[in-house]
Biotite code that builds the C-alpha atoms (Angstrom):
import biotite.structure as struc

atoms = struc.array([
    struc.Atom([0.000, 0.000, 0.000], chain_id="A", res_id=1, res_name="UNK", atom_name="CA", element="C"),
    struc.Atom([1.474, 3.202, -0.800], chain_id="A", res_id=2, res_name="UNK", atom_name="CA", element="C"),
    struc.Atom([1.693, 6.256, 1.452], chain_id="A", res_id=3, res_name="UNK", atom_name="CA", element="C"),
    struc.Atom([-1.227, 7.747, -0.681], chain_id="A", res_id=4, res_name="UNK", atom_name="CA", element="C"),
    struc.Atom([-3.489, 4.802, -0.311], chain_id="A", res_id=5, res_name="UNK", atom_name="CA", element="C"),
    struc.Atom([-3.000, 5.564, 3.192], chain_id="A", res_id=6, res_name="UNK", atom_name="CA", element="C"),
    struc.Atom([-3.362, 8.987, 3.630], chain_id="A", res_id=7, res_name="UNK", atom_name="CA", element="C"),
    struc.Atom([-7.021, 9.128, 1.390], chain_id="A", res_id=8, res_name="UNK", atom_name="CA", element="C"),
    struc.Atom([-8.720, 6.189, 3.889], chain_id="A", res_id=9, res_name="UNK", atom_name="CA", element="C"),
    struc.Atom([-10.071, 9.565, 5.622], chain_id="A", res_id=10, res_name="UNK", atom_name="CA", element="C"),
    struc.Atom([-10.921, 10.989, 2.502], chain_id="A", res_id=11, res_name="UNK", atom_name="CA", element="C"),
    struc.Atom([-12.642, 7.774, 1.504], chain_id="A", res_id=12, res_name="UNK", atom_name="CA", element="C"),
    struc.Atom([-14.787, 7.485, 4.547], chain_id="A", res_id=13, res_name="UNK", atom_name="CA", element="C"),
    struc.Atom([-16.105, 11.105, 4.381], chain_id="A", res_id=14, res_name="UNK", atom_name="CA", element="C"),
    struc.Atom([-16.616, 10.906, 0.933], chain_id="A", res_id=15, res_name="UNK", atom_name="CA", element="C"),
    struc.Atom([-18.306, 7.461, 0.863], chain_id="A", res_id=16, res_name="UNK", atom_name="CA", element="C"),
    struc.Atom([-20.703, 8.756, 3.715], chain_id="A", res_id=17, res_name="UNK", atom_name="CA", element="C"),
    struc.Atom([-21.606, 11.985, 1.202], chain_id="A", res_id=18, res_name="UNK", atom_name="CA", element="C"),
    struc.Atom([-22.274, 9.619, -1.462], chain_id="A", res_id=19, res_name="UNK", atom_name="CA", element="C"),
    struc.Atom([-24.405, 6.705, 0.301], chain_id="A", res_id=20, res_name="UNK", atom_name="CA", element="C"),
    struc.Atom([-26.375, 10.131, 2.257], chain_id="A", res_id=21, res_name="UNK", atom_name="CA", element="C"),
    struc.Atom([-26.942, 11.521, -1.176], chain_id="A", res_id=22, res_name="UNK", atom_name="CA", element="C"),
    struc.Atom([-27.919, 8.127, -3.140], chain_id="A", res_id=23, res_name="UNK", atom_name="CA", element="C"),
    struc.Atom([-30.138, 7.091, 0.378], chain_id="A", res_id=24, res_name="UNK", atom_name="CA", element="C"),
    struc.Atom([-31.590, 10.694, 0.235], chain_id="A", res_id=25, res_name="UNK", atom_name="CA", element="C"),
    struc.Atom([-32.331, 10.464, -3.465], chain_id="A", res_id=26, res_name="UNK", atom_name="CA", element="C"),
    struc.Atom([-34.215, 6.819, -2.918], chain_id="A", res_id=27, res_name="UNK", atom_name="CA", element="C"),
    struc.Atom([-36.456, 8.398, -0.066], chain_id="A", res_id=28, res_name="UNK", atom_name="CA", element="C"),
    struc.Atom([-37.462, 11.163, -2.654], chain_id="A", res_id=29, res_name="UNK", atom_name="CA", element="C"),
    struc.Atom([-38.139, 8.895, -5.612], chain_id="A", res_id=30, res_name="UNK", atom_name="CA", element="C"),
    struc.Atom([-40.047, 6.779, -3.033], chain_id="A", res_id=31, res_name="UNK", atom_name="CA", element="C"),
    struc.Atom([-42.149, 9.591, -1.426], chain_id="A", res_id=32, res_name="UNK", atom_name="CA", element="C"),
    struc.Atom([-42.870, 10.759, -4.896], chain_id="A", res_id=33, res_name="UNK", atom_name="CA", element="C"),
    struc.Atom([-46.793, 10.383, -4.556], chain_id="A", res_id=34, res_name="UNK", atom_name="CA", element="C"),
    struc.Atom([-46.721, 12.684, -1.238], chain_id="A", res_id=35, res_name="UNK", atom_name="CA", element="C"),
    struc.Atom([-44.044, 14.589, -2.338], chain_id="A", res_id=36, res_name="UNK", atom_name="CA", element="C"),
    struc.Atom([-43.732, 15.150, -5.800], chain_id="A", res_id=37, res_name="UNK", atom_name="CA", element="C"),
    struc.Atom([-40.387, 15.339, -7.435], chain_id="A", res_id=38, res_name="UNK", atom_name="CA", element="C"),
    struc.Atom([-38.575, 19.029, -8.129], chain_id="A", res_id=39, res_name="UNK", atom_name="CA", element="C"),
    struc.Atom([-36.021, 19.421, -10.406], chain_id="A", res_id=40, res_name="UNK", atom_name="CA", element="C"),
    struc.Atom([-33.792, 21.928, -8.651], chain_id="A", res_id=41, res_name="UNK", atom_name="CA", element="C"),
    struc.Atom([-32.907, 19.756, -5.314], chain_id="A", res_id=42, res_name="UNK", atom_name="CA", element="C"),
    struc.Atom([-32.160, 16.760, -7.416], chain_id="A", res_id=43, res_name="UNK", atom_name="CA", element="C"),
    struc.Atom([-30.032, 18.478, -9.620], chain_id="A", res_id=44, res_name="UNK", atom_name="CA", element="C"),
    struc.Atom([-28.234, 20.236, -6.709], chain_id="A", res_id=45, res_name="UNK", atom_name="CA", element="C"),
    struc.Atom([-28.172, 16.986, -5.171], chain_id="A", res_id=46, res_name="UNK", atom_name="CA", element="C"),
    struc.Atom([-26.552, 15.731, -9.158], chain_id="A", res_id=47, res_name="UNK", atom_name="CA", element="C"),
    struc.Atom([-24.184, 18.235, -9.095], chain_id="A", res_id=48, res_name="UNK", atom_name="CA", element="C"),
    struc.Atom([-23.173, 17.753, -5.410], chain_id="A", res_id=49, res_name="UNK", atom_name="CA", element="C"),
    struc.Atom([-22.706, 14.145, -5.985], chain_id="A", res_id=50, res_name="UNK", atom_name="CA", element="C"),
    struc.Atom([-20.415, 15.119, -9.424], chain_id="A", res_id=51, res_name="UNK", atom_name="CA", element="C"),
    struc.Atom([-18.423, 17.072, -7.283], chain_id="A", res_id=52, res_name="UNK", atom_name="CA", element="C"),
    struc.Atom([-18.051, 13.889, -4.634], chain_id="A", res_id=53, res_name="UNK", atom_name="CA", element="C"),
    struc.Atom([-16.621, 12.150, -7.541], chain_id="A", res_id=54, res_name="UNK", atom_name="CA", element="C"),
    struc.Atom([-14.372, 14.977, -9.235], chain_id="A", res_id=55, res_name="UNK", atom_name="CA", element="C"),
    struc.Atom([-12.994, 15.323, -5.867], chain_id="A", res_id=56, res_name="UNK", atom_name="CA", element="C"),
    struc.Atom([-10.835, 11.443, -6.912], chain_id="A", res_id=57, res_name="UNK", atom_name="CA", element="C"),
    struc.Atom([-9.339, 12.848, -10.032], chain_id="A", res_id=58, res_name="UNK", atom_name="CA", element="C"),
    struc.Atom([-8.138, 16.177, -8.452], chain_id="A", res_id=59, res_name="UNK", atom_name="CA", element="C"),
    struc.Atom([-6.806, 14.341, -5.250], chain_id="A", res_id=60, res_name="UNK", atom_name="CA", element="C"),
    struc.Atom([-4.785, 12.446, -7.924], chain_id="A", res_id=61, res_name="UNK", atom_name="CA", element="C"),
    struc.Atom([-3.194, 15.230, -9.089], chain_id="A", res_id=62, res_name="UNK", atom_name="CA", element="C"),
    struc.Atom([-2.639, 16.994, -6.116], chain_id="A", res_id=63, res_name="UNK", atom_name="CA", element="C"),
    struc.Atom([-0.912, 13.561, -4.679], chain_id="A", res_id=64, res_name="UNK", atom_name="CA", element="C"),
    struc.Atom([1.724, 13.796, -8.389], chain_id="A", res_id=65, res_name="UNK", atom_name="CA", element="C"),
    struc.Atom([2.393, 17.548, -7.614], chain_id="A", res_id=66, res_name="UNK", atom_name="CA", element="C"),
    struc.Atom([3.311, 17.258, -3.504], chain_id="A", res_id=67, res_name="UNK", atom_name="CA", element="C"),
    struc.Atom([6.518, 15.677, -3.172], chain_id="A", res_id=68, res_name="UNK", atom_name="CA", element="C"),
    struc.Atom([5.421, 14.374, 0.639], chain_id="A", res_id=69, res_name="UNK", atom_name="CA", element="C"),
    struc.Atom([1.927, 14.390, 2.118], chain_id="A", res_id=70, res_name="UNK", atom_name="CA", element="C"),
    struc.Atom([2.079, 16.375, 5.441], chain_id="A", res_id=71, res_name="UNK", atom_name="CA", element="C"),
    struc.Atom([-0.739, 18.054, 7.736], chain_id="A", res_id=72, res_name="UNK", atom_name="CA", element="C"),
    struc.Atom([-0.948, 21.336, 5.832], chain_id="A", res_id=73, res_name="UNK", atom_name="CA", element="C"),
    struc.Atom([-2.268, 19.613, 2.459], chain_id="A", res_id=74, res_name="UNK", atom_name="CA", element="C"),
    struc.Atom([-3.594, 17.079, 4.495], chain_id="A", res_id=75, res_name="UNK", atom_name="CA", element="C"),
    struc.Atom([-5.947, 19.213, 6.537], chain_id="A", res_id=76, res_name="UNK", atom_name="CA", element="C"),
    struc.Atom([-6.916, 21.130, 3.284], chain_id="A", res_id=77, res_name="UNK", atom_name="CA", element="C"),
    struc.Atom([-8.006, 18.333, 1.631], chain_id="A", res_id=78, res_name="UNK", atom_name="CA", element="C"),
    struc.Atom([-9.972, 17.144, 4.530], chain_id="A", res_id=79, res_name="UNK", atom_name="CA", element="C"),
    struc.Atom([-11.627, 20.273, 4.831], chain_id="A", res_id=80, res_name="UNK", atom_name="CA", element="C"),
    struc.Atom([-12.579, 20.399, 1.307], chain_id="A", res_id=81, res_name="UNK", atom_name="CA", element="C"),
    struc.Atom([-14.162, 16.617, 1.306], chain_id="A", res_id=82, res_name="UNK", atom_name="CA", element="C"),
    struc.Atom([-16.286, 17.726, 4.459], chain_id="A", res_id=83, res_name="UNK", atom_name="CA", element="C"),
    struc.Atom([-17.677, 20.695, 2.615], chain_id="A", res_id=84, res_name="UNK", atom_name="CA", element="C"),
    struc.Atom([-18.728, 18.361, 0.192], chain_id="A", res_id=85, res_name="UNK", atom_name="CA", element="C"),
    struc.Atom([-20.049, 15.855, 2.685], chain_id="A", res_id=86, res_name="UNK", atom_name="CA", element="C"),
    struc.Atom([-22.014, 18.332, 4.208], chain_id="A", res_id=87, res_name="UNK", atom_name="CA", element="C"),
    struc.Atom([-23.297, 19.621, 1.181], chain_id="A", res_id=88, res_name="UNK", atom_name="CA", element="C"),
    struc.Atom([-24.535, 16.210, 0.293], chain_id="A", res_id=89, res_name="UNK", atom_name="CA", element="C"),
    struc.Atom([-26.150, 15.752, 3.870], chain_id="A", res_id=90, res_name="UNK", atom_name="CA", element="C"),
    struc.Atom([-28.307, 18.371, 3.648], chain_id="A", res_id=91, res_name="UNK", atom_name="CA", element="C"),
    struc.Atom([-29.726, 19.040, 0.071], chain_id="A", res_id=92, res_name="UNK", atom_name="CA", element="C"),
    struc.Atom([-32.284, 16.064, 0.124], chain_id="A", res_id=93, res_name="UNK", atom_name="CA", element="C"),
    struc.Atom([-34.691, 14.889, 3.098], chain_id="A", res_id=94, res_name="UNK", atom_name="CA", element="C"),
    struc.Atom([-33.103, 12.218, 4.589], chain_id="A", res_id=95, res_name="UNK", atom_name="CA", element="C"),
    struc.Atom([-35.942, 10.558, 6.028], chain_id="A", res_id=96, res_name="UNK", atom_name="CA", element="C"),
    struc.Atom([-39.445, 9.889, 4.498], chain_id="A", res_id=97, res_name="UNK", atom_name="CA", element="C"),
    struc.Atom([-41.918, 12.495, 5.413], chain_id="A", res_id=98, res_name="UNK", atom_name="CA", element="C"),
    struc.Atom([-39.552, 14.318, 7.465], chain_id="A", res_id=99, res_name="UNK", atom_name="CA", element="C"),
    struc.Atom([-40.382, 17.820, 7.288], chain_id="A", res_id=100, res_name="UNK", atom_name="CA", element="C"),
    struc.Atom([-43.838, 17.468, 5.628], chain_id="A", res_id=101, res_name="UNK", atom_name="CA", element="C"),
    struc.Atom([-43.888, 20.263, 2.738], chain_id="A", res_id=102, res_name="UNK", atom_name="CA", element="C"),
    struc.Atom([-43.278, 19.694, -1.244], chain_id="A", res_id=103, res_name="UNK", atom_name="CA", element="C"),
    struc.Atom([-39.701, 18.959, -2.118], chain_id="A", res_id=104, res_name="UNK", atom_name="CA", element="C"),
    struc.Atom([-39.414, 22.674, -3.334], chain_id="A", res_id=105, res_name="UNK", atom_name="CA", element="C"),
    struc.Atom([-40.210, 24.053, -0.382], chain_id="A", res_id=106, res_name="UNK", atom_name="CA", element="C"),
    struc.Atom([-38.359, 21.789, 1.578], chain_id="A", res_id=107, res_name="UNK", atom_name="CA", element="C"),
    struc.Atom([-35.146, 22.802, -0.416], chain_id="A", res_id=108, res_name="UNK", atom_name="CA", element="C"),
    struc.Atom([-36.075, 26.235, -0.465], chain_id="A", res_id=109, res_name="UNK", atom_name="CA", element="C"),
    struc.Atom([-36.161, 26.431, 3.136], chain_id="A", res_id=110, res_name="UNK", atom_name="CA", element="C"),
    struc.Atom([-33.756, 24.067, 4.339], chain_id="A", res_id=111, res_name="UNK", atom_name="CA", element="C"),
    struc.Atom([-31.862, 22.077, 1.286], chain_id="A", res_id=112, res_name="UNK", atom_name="CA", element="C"),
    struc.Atom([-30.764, 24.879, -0.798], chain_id="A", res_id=113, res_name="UNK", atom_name="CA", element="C"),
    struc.Atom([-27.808, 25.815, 2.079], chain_id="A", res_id=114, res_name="UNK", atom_name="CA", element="C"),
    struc.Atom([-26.148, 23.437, 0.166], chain_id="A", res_id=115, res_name="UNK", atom_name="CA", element="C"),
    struc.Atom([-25.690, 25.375, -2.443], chain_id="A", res_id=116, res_name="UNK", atom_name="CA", element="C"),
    struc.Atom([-23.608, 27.564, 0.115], chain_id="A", res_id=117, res_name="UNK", atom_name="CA", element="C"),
    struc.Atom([-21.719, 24.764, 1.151], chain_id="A", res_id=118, res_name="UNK", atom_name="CA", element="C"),
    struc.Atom([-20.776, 23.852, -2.723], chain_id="A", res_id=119, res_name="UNK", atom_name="CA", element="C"),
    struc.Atom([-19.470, 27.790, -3.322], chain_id="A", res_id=120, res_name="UNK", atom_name="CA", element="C"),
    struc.Atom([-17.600, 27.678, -0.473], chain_id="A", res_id=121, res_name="UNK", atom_name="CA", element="C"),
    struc.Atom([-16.393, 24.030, -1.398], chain_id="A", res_id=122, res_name="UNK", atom_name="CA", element="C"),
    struc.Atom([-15.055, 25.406, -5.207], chain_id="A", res_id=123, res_name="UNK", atom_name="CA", element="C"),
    struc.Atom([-13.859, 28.739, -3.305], chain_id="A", res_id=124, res_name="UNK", atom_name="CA", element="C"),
    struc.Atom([-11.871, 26.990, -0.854], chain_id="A", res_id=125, res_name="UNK", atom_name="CA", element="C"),
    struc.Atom([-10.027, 24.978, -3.941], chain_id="A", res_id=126, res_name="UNK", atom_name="CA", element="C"),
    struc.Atom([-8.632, 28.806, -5.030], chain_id="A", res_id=127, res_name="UNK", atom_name="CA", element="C"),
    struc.Atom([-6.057, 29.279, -2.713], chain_id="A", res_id=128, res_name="UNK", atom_name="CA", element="C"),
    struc.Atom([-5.405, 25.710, -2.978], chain_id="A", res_id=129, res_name="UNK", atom_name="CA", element="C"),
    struc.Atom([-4.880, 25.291, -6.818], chain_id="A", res_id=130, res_name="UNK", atom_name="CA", element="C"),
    struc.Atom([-2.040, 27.982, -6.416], chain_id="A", res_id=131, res_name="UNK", atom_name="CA", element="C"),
    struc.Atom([-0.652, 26.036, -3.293], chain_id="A", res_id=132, res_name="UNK", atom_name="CA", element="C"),
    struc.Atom([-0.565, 22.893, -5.616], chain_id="A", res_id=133, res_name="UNK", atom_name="CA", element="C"),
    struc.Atom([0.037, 23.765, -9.061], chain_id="A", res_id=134, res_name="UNK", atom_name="CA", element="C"),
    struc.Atom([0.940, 27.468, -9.037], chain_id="A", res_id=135, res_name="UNK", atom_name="CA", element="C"),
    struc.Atom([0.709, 30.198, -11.394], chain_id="A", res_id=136, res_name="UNK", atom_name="CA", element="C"),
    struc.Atom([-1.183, 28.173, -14.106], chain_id="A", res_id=137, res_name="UNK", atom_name="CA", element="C"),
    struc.Atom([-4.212, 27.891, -12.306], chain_id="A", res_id=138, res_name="UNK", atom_name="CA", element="C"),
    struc.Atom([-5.071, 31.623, -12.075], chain_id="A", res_id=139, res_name="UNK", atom_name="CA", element="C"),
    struc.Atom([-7.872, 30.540, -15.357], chain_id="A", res_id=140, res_name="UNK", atom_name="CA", element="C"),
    struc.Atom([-9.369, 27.960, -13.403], chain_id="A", res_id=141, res_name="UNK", atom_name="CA", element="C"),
    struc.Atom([-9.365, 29.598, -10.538], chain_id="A", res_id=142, res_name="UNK", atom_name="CA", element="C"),
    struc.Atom([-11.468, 32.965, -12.326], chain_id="A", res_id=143, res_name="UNK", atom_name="CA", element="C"),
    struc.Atom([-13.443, 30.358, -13.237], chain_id="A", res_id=144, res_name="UNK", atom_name="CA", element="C"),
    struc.Atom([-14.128, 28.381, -9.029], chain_id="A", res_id=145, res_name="UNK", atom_name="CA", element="C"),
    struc.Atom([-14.673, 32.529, -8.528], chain_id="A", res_id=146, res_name="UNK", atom_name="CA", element="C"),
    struc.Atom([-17.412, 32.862, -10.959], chain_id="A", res_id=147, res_name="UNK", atom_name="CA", element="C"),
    struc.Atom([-18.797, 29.517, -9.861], chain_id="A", res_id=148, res_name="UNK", atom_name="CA", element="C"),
    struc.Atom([-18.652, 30.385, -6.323], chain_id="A", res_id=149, res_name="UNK", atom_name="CA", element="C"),
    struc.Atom([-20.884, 33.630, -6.900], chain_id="A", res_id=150, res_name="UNK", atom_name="CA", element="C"),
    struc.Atom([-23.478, 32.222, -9.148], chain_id="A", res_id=151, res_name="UNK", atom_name="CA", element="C"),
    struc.Atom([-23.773, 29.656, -6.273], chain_id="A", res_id=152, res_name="UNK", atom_name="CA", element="C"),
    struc.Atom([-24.428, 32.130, -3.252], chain_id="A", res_id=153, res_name="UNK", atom_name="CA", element="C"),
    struc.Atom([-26.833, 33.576, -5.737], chain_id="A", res_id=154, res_name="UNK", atom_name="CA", element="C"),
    struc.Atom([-28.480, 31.081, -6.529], chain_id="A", res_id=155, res_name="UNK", atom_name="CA", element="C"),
    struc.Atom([-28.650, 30.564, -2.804], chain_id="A", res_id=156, res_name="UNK", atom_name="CA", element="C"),
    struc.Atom([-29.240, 34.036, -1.335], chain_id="A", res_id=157, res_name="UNK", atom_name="CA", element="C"),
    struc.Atom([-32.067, 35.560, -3.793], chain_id="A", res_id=158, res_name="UNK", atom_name="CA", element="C"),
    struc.Atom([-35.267, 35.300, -3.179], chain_id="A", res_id=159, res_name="UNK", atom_name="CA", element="C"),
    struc.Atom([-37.798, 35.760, -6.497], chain_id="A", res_id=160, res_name="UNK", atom_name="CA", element="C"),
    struc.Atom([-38.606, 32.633, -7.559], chain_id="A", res_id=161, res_name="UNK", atom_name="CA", element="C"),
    struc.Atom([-38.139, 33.248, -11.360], chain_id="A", res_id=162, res_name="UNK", atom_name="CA", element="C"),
    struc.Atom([-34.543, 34.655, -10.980], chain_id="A", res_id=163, res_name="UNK", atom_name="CA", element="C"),
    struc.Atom([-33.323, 31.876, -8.542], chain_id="A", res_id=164, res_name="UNK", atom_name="CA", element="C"),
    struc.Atom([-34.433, 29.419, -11.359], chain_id="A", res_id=165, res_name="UNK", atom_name="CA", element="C"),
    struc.Atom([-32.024, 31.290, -13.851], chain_id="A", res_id=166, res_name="UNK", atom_name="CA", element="C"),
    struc.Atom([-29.432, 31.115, -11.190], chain_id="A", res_id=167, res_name="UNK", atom_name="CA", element="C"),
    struc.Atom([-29.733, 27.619, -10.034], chain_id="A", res_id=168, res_name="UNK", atom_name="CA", element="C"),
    struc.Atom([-29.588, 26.869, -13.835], chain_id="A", res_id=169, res_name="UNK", atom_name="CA", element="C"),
    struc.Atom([-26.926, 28.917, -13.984], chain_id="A", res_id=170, res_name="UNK", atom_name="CA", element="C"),
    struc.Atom([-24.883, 27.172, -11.559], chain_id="A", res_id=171, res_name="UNK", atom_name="CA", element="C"),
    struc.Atom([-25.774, 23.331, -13.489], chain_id="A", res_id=172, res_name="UNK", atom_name="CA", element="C"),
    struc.Atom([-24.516, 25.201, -16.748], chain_id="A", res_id=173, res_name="UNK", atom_name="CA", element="C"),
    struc.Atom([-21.391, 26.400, -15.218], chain_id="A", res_id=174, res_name="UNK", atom_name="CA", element="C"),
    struc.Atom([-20.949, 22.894, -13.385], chain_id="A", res_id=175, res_name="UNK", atom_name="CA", element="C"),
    struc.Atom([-20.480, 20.933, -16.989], chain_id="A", res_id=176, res_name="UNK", atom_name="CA", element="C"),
    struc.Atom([-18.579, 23.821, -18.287], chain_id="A", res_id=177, res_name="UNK", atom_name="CA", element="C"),
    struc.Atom([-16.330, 23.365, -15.846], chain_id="A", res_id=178, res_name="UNK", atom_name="CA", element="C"),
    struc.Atom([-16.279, 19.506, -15.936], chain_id="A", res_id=179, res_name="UNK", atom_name="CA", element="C"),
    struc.Atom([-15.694, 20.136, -19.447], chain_id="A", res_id=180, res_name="UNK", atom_name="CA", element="C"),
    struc.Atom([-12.903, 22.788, -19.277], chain_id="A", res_id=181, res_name="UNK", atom_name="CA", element="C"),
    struc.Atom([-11.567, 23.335, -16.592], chain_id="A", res_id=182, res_name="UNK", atom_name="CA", element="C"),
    struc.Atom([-11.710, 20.584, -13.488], chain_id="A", res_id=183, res_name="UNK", atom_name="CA", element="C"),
    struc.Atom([-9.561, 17.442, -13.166], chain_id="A", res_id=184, res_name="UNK", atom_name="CA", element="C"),
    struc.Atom([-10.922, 14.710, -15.533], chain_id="A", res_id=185, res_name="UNK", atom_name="CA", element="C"),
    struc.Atom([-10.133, 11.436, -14.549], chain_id="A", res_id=186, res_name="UNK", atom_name="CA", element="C"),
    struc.Atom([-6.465, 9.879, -14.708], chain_id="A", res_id=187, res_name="UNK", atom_name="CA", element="C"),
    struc.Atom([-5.646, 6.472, -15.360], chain_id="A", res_id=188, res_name="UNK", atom_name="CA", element="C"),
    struc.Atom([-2.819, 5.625, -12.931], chain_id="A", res_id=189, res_name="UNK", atom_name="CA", element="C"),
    struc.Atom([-0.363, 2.889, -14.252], chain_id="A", res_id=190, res_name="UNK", atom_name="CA", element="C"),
])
């Protein structure tokens, strides 16, 4: 096992939980569709939340190539990053059926859409830590976590119904663009 392998067991735990919290929540939904009918902001929160779960692999990879020795600095970043993410897993979805009687949009309007707070400050917090990693190159991609990271307290903080749809949307575009463009992809390690 290498020293890597080692280090990301925490990471895989918190991460797991986010992912088995946001699959579990997502079954409940589906399940409680007939009392609650479905809403297609909090599940695609909840999709993009769950994208950024898995992203988070690919860019640990790279971080791991660029750091010539793990130590509790990067570690401690890291950690803090996959809890944002955990977090803003937990809380996007109802986590237990009927819990908090209401539709599913005002359930997320009230009480899921925080997580879209927890997601900006997630892609924020990776700023300071692209130019710890990789350096100067990252000043693009990190415009881009910036413009990301405001569309997503947006999204979060205004109120009218209409223009928090454009936002929310808003955020989902900008969350393949930057899948697309400018985000670790996956690595095949040999």
């Amino acid at each position: 096992m290498t020293g890597f392998e080692v280090i990301t067991i925490t990471f895989s735990f918190v991460l797991g939980l986010g992912v088995a919290q946001i699959l579990s929540s997502t079954a409940i939904v589906i399940r409680d569709r007939a009392e609650r009918p479905l809403h297609w902001m909090p599940l695609s929160v909840a999709a993009v939340s769950l994208l950024f779960h898995i992203q988070f692999w690919f860019a640990l990879v790279q971080v791991d190539q660029v750091l010539d020795q793990w130590t509790w600095p990067p570690y401690a970043a890291c950690l803090g990053l996959a809890v944002l993410l955990f977090l803003s897993g937990g809380i996007v979805l109802p986590s237990s059926s009927g819990a908090n009687a209401g539709t599913l949009a005002e359930d997320f309007r009230l009480r899921g859409s925080a997580s879209l707070l927890l997601l900006a400050a997630y892609v924020l917090a990776w700023i300071p830590c692209l130019y710890w990693f990789i350096g100067r190159d990252a000043t693009l991609t990190a415009a881009f976590n910036l413009l990301f990271g405001v569309v997503a307290i947006l999204a979060y903080v205004l109120k009218n119904d209409t223009i928090r749809t454009i936002a929310v949307l808003s955020v989902l575009a900008l969350c393949l663009c930057g899948i697309l463009l400018f985000w670790q992809t996956p690595i095949i390690l040999e």
